[in-house]
C-alpha positions in Angstrom: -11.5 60.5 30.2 -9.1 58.1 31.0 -6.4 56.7 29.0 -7.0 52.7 28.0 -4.4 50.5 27.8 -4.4 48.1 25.2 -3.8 45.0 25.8 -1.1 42.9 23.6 -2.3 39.3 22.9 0.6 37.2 21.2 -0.3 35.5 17.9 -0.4 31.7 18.6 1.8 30.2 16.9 0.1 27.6 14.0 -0.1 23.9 15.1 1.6 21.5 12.2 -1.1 19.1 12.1 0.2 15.3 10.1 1.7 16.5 6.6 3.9 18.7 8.3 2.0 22.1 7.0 0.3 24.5 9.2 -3.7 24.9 8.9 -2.6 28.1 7.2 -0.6 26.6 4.5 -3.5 24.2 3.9 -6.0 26.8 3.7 -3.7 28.7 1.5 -3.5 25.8 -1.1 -6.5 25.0 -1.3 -7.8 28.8 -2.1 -5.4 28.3 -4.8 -6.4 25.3 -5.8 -3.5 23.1 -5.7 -4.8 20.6 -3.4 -7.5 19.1 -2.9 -9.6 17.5 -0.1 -8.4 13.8 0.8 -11.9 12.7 -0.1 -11.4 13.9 -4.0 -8.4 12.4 -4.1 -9.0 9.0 -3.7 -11.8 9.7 -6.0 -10.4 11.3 -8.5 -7.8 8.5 -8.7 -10.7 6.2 -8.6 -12.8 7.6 -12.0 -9.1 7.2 -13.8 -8.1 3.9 -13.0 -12.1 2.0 -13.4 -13.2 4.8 -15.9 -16.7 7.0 -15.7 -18.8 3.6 -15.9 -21.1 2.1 -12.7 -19.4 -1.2 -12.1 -23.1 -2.4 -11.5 -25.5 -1.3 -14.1 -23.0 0.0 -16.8 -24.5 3.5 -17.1 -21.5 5.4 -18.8 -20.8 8.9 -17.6 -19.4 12.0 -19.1 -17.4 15.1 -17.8 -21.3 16.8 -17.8 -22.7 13.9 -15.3 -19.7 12.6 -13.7 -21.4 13.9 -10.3 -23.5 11.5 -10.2 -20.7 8.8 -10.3 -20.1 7.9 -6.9 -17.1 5.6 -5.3 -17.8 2.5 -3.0 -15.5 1.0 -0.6 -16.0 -2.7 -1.3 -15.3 -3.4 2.2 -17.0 -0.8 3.5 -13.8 1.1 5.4 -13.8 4.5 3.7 -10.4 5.1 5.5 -9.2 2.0 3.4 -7.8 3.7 0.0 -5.0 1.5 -1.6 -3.7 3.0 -3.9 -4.1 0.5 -7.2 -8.2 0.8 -6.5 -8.6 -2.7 -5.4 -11.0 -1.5 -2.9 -13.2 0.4 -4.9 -15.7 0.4 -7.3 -17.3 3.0 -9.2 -21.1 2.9 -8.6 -23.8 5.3 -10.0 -26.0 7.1 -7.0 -28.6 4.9 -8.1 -26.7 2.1 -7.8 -24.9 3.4 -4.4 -28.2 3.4 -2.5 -29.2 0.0 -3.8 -25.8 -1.2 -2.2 -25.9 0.3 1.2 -30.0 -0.6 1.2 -29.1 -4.1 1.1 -27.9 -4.6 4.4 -30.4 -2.7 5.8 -33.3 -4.9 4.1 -31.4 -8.0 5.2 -31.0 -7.0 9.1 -34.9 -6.3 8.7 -35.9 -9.4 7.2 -33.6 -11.3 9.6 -36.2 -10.1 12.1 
């Protein structure tokens, strides 16, 4: 039989993506739970400053439902996350739908 060479692939070296830590690091962290996705932040931040209560029906919410507690983006930019809250408001799911619904049924009834 003959003799195979292996063949020596260099390790790529990790991109720093914006944050300045490598996909690696980011991975690493969040295995070990001391970060969390960009999505939970803004909603954590959200349930603290307006409270576990739908701005529009005033269904209160405990640590047991808070899941169910959802975060609008008044102006509908979900990239927009200031970070005093102004544009957000905590909405049950219920409540969510209805909001997002609306335009649809408008559109529709515009013709």
């Amino acid at each position: 039989m003959g003799s195979r060479q292996r063949t020596r692939f260099r390790k790529p070296q990790p991109q720093k993506p914006a944050g300045n830590k490598t996909a690696a690091e980011i991975v690493r962290e969040l295995k070990e739970g001391n970060a969390a996705p960009a999505s939970d932040s803004y909603r954590e931040q959200s349930l603290k400053i307006h409270g576990l209560i739908c701005a529009k029906c005033g269904r209160e919410f405990d640590f047991k439902n808070r899941q169910l507690l959802t975060v609008h983006h008044r102006d509908g930019n979900h990239r927009n996350n200031p970070p005093d809250g102004s544009n957000w408001e905590n909405l049950c799911i219920y409540c969510h739908d209805d909001e997002h619904s609306r335009g649809l049924l408008a559109d529709y009834l515009k013709g």
